[in-house]
MOPAC internal coordinates of N, CA, C and O (Angstrom, degrees):
PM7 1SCF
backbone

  N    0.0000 0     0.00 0     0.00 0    0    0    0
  C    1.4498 1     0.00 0     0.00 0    1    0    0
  C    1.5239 1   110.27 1     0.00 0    2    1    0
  O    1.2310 1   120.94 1   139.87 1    3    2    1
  N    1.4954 1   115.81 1   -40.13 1    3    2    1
  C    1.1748 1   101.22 1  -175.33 1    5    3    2
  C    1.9425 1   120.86 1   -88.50 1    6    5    3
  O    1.2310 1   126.61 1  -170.00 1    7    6    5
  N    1.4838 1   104.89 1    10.00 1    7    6    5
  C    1.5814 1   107.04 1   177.93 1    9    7    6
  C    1.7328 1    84.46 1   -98.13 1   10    9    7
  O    1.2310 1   118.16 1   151.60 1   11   10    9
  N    1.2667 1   121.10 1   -28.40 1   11   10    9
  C    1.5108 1    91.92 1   178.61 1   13   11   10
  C    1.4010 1   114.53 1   -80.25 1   14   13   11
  O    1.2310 1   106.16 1  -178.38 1   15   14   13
  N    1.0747 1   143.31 1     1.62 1   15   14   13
  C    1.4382 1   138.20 1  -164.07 1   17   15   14
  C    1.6868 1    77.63 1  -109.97 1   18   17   15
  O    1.2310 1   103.25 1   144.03 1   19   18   17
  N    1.3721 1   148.38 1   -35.97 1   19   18   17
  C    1.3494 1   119.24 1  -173.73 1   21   19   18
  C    1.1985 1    98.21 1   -84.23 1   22   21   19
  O    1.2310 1   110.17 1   167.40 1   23   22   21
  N    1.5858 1   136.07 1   -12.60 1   23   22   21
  C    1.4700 1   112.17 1   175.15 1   25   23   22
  C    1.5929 1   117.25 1   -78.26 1   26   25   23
  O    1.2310 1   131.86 1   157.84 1   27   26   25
  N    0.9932 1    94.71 1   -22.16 1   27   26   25
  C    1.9583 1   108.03 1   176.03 1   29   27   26
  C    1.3492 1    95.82 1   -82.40 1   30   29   27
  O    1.2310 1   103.52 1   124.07 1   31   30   29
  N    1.5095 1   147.92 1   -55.93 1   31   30   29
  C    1.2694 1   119.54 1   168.01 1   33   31   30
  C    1.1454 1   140.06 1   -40.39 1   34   33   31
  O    1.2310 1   117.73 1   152.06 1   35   34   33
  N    1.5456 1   121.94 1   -27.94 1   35   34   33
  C    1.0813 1   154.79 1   175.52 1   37   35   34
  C    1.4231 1   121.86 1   -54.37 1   38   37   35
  O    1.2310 1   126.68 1   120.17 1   39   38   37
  N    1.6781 1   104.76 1   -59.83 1   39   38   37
  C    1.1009 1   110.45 1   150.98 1   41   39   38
  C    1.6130 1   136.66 1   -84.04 1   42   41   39
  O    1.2310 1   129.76 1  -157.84 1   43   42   41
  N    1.2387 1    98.79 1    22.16 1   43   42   41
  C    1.7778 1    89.44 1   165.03 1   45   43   42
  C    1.1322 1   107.19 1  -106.29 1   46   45   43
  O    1.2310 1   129.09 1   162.61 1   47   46   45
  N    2.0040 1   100.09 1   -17.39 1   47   46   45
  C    2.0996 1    90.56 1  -168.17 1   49   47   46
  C    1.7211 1    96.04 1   -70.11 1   50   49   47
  O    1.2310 1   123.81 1   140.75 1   51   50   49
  N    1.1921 1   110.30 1   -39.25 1   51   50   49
  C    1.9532 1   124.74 1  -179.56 1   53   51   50
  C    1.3601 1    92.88 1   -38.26 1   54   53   51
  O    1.2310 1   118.90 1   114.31 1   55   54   53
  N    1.6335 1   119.70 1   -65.69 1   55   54   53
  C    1.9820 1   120.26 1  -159.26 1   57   55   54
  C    1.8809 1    94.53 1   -67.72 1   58   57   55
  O    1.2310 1   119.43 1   143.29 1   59   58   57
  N    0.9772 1   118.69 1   -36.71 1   59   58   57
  C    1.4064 1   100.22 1  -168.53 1   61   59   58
  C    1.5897 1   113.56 1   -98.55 1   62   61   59
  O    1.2310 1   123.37 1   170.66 1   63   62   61
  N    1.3322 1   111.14 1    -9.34 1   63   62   61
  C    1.4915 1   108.40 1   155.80 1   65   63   62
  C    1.7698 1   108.38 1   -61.27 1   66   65   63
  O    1.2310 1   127.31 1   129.47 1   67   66   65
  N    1.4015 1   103.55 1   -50.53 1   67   66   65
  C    1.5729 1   105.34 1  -169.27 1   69   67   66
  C    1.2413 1   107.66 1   -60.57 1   70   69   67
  O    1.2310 1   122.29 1   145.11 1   71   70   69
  N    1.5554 1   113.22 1   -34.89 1   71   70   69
  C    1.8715 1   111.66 1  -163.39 1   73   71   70
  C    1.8422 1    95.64 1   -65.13 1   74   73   71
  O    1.2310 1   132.02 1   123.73 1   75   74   73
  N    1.8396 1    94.39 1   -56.27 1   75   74   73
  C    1.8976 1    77.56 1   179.67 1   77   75   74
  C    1.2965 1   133.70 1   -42.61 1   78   77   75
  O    1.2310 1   121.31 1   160.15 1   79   78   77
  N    1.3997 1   115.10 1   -19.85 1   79   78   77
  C    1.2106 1   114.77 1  -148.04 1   81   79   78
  C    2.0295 1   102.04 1  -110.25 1   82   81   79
  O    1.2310 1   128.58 1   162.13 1   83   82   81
  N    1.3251 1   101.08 1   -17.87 1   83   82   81
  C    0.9811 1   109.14 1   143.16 1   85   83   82
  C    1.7738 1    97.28 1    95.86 1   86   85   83
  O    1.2310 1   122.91 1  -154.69 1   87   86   85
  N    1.4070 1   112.04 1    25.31 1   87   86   85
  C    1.3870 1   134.53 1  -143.26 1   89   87   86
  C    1.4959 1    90.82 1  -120.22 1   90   89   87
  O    1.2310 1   124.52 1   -68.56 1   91   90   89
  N    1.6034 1   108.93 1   111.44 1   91   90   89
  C    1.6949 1   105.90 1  -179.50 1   93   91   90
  C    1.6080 1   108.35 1  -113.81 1   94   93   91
  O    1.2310 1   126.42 1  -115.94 1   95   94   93
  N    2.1414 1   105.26 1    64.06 1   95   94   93
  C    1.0997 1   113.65 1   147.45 1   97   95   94
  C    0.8493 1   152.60 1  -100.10 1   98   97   95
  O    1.2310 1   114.21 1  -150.27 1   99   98   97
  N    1.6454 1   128.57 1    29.73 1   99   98   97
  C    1.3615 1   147.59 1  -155.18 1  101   99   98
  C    1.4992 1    86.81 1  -118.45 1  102  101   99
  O    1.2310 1   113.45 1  -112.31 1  103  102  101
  N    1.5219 1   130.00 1    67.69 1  103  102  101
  C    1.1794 1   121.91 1   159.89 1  105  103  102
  C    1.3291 1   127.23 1   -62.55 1  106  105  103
  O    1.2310 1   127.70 1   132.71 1  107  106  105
  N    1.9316 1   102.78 1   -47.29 1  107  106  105
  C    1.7291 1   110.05 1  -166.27 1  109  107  106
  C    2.0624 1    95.85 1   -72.66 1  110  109  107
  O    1.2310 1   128.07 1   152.94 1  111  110  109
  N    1.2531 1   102.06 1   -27.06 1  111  110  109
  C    1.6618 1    93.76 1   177.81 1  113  111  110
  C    1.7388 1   100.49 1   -56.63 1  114  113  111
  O    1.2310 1   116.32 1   108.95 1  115  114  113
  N    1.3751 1   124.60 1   -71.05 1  115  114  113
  C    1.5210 1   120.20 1  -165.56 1  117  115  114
  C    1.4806 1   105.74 1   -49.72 1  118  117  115
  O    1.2310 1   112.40 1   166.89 1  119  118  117
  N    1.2518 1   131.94 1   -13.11 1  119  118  117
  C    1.6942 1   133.58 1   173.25 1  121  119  118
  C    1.5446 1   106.46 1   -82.90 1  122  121  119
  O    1.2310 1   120.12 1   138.92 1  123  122  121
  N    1.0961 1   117.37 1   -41.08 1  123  122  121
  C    1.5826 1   123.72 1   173.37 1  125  123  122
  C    1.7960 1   111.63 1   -64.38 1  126  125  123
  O    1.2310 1   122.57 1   139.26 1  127  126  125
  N    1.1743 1   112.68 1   -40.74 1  127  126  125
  C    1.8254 1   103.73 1  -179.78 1  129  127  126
  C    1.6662 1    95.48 1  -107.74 1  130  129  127
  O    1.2310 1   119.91 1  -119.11 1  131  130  129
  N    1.4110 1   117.77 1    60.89 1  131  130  129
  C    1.4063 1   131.78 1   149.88 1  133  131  130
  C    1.4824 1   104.55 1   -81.87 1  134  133  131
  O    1.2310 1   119.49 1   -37.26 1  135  134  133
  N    2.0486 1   118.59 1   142.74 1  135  134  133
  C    1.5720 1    97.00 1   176.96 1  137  135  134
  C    1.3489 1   111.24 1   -48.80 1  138  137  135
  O    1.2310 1   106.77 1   136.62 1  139  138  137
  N    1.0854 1   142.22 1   -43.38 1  139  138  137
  C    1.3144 1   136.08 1  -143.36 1  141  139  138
  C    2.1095 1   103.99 1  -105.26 1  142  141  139
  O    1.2310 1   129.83 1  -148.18 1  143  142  141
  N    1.8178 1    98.65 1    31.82 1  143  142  141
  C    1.6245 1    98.68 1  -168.06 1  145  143  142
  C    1.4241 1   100.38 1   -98.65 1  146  145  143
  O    1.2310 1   125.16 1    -5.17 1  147  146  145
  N    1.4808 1   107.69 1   174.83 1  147  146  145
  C    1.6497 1   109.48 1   164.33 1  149  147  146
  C    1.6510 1   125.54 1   -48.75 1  150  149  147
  O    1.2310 1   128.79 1   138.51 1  151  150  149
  N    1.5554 1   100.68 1   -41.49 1  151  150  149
  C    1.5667 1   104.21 1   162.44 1  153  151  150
  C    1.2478 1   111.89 1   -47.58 1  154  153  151
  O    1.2310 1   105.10 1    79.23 1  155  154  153
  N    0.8756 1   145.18 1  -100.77 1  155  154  153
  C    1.1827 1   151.00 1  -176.04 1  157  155  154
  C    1.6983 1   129.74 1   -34.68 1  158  157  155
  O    1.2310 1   125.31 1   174.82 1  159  158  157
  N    1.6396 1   107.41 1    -5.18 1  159  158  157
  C    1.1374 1   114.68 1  -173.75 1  161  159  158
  C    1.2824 1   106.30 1  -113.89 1  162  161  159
  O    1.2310 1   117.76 1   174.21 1  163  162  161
  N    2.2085 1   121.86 1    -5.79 1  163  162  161
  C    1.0991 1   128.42 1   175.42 1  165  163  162
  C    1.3280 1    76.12 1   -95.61 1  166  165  163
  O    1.2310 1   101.05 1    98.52 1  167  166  165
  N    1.3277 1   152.07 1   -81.48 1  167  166  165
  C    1.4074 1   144.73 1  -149.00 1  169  167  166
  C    1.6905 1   111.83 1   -11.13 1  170  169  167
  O    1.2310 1   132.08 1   125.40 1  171  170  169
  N    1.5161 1    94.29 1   -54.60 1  171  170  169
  C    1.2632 1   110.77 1  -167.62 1  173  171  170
  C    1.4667 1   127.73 1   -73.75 1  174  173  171
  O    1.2310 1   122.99 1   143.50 1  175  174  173
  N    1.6688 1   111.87 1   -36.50 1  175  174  173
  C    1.2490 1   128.24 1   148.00 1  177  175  174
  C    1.3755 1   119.49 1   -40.62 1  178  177  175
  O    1.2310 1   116.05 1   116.00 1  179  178  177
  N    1.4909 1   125.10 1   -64.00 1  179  178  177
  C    1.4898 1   110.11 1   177.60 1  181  179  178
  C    1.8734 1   111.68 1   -81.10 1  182  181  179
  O    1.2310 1   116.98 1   160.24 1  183  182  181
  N    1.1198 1   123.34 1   -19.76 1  183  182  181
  C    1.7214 1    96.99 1   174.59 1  185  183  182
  C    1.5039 1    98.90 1   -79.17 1  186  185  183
  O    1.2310 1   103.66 1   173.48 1  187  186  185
  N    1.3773 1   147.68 1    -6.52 1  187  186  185
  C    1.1279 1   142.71 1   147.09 1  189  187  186
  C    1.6940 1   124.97 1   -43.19 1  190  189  187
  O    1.2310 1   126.23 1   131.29 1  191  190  189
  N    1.7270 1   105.63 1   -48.71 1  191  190  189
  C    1.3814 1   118.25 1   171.73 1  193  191  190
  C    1.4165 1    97.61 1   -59.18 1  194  193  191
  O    1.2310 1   116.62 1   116.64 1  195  194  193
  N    1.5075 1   124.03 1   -63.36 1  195  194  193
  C    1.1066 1   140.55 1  -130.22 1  197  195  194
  C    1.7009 1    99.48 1   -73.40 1  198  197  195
  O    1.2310 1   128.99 1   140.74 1  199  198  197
  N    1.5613 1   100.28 1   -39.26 1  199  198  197
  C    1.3557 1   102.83 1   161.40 1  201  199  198
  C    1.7122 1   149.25 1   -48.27 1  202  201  199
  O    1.2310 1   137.27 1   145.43 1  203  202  201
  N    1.5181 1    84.16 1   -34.57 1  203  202  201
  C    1.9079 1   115.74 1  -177.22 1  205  203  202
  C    1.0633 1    91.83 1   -95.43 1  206  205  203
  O    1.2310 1   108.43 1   166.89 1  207  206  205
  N    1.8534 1   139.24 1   -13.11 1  207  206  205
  C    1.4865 1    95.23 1   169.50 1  209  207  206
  C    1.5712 1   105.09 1  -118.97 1  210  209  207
  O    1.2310 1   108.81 1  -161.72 1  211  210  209
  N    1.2139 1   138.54 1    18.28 1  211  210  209
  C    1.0967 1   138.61 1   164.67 1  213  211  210
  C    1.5813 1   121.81 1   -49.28 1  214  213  211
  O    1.2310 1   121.27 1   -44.65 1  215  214  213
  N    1.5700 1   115.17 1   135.35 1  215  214  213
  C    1.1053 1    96.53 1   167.20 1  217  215  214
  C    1.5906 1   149.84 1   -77.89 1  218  217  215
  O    1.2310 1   125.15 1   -42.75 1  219  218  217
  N    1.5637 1   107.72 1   137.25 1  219  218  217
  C    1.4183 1   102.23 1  -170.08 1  221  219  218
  C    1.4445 1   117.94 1   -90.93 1  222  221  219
  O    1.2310 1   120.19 1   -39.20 1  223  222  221
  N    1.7383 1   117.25 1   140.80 1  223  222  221
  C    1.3732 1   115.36 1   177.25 1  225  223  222
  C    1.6628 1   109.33 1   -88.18 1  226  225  223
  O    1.2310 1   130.13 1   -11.16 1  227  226  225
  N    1.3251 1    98.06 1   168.84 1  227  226  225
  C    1.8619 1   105.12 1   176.02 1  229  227  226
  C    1.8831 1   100.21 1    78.06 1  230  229  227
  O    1.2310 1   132.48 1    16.74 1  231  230  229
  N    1.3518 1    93.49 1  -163.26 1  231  230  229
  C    1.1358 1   105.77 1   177.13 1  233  231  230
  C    1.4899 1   128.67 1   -60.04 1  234  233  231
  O    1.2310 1   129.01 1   178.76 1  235  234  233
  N    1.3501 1   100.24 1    -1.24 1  235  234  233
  C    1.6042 1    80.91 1  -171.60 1  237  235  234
  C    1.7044 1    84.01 1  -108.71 1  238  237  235
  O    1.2310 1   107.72 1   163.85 1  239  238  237
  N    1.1803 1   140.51 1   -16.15 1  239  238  237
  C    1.5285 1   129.20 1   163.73 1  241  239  238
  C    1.6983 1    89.51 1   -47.91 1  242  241  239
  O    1.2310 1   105.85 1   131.28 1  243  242  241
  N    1.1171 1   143.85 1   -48.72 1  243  242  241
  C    1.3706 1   123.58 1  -158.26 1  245  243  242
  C    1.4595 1   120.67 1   -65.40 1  246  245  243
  O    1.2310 1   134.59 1   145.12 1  247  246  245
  N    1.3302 1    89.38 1   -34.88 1  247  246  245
  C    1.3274 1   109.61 1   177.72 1  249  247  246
  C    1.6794 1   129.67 1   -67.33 1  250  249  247
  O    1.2310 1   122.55 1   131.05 1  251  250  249
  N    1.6261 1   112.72 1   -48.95 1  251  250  249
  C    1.0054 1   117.65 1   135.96 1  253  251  250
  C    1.8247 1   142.75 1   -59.28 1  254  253  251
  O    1.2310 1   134.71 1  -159.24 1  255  254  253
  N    1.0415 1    89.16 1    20.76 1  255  254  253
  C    1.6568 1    92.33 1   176.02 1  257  255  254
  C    1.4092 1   113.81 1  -123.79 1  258  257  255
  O    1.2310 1   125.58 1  -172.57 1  259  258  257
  N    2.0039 1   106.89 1     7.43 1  259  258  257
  C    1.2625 1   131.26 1   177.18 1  261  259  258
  C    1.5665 1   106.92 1   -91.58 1  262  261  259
  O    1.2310 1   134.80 1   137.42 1  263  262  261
  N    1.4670 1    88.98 1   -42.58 1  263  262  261
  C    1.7402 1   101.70 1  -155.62 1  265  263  262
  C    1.4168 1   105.75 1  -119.19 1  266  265  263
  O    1.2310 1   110.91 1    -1.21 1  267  266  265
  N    1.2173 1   134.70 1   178.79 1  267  266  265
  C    1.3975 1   135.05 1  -160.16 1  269  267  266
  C    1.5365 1    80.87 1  -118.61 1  270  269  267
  O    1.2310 1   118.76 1   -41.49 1  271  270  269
  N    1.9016 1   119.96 1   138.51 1  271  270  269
  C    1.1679 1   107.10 1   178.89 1  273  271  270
  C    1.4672 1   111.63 1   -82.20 1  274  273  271
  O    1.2310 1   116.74 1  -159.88 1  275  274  273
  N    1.0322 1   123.80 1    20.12 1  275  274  273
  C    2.0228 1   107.05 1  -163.95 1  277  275  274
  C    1.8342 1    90.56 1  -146.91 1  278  277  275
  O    1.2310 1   129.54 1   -32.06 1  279  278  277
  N    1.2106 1    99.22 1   147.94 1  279  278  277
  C    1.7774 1   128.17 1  -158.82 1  281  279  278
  C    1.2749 1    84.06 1  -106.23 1  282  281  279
  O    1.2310 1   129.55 1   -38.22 1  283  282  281
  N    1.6483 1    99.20 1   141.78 1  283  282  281
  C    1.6735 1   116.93 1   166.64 1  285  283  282
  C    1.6239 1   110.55 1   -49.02 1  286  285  283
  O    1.2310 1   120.37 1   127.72 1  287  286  285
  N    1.3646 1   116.90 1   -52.28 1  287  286  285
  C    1.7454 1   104.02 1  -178.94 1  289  287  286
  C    1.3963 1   123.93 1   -77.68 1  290  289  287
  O    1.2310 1   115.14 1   159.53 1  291  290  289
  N    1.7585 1   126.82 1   -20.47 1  291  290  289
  C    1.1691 1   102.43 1   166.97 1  293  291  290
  C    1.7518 1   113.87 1   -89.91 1  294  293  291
  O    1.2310 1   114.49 1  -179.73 1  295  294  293
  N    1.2790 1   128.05 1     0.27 1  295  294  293
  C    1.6457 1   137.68 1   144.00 1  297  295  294
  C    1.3272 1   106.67 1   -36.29 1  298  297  295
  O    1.2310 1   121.43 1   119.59 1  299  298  297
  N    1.3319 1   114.87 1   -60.41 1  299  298  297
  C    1.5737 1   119.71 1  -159.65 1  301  299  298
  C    1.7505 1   111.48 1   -73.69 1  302  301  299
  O    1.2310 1   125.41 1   152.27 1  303  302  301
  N    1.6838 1   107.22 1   -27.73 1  303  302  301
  C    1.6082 1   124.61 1  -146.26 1  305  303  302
  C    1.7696 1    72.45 1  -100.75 1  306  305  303
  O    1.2310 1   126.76 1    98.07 1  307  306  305
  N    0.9649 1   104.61 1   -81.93 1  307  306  305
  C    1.9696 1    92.23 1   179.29 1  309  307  306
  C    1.3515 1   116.76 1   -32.66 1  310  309  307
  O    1.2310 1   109.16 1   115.75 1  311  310  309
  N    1.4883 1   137.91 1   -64.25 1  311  310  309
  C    1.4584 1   123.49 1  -172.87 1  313  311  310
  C    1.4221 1   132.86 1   -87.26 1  314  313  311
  O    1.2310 1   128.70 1  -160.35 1  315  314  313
  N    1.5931 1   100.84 1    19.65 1  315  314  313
  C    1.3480 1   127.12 1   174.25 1  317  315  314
  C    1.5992 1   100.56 1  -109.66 1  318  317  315
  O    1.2310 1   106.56 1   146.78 1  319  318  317
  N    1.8146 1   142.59 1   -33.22 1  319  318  317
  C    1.2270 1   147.55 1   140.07 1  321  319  318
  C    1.4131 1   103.02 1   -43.73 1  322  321  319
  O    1.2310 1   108.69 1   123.04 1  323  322  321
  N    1.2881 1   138.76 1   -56.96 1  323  322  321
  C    1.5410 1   124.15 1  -159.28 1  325  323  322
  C    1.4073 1    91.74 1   -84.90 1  326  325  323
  O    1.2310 1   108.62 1   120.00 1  327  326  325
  N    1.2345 1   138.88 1   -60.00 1  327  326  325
  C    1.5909 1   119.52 1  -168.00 1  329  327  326
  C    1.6450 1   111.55 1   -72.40 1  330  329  327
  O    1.2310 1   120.89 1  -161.33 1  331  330  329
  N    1.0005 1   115.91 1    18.67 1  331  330  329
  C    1.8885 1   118.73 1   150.05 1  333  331  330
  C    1.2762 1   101.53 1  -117.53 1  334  333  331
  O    1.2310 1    96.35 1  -146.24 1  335  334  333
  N    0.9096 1   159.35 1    33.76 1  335  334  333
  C    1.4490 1   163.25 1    37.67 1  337  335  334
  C    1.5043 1   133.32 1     4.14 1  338  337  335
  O    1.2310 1   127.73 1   129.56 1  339  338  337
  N    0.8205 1   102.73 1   -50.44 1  339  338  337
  C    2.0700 1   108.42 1   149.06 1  341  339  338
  C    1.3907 1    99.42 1   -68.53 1  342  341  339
  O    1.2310 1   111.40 1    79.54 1  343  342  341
  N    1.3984 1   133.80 1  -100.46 1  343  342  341
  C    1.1005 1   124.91 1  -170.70 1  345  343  342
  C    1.0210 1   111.24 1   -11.71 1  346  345  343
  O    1.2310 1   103.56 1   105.82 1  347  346  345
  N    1.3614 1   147.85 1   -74.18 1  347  346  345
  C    1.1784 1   150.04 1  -152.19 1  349  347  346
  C    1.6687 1   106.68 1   -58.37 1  350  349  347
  O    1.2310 1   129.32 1   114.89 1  351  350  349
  N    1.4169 1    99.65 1   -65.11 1  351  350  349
  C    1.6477 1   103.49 1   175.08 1  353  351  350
  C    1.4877 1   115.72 1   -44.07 1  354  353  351
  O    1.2310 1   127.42 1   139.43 1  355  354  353
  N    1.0940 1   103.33 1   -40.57 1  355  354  353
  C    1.9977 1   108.82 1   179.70 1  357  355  354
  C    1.1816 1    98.67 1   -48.29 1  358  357  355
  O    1.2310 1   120.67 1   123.87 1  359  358  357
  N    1.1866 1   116.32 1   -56.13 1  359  358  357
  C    1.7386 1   127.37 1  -158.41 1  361  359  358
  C    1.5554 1   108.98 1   -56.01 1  362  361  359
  O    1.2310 1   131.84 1   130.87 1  363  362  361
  N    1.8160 1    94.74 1   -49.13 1  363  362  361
  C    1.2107 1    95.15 1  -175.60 1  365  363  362
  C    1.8524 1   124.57 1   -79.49 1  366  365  363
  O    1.2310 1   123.51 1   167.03 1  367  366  365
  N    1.3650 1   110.88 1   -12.97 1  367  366  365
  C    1.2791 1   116.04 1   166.77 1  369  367  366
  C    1.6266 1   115.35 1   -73.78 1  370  369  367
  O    1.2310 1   117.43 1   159.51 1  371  370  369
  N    1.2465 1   122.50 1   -20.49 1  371  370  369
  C    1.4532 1   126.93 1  -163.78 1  373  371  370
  C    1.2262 1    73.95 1   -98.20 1  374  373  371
  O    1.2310 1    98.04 1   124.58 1  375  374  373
  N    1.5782 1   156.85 1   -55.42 1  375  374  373
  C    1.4410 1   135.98 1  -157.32 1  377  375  374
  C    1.5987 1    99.25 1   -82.80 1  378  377  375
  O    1.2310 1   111.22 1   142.36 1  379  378  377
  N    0.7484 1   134.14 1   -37.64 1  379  378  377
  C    2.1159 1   129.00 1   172.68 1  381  379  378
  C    1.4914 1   104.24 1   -55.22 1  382  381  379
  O    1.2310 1   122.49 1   152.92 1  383  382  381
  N    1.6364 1   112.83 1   -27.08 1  383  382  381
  C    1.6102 1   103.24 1  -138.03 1  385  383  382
  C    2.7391 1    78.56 1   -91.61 1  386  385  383
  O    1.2310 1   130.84 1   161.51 1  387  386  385
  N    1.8059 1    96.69 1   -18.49 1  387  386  385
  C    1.5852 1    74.19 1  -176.90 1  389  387  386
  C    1.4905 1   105.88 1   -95.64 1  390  389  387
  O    1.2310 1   120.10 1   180.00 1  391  390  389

């Protein structure tokens, strides 16, 4: 989690260096936040996490305060989606960045 949040930092310092600069070479970025891009397909991955670990009120906080809310395969199926999701962003910052 935390090499993907420096590759997404990465690319905002890149978009807002370019926006100042007034420089419209961040092509492979505008292909990446297509609806159907990696942006948008990590978006969804973590408010998904973000969802399963929030806390729950009523009974089912009780319940979850028994059990761990998240299963070994969708653990594994999410941080195997977000790190091809980094990859991808890497790729695409190293191709903007020549």
């Amino acid at each position: 989690m935390t090499s993907l949040c420096d590759v997404l930092e990465s690319l905002v310092k890149l978009a807002e260096h370019e926006s100042a600069n007034g420089s419209p070479r961040l092509s492979t970025l505008k292909l990446l936040g297509k609806p159907d891009g990696p942006l948008v397909k990590c978006q969804a991955e973590l408010d998904d996490l973000k969802k399963k670990l929030e806390p729950a009120s009523g009974w089912k906080a009780v319940g979850n305060a028994l059990t761990w809310p998240l299963k070994e395969g969708d653990v594994t199926k999410t941080l195997d989606n977000l790190e091809r999701t980094k990859a991808t962003l890497q790729l695409a910052l190293t191709a903007d960045q020549t």
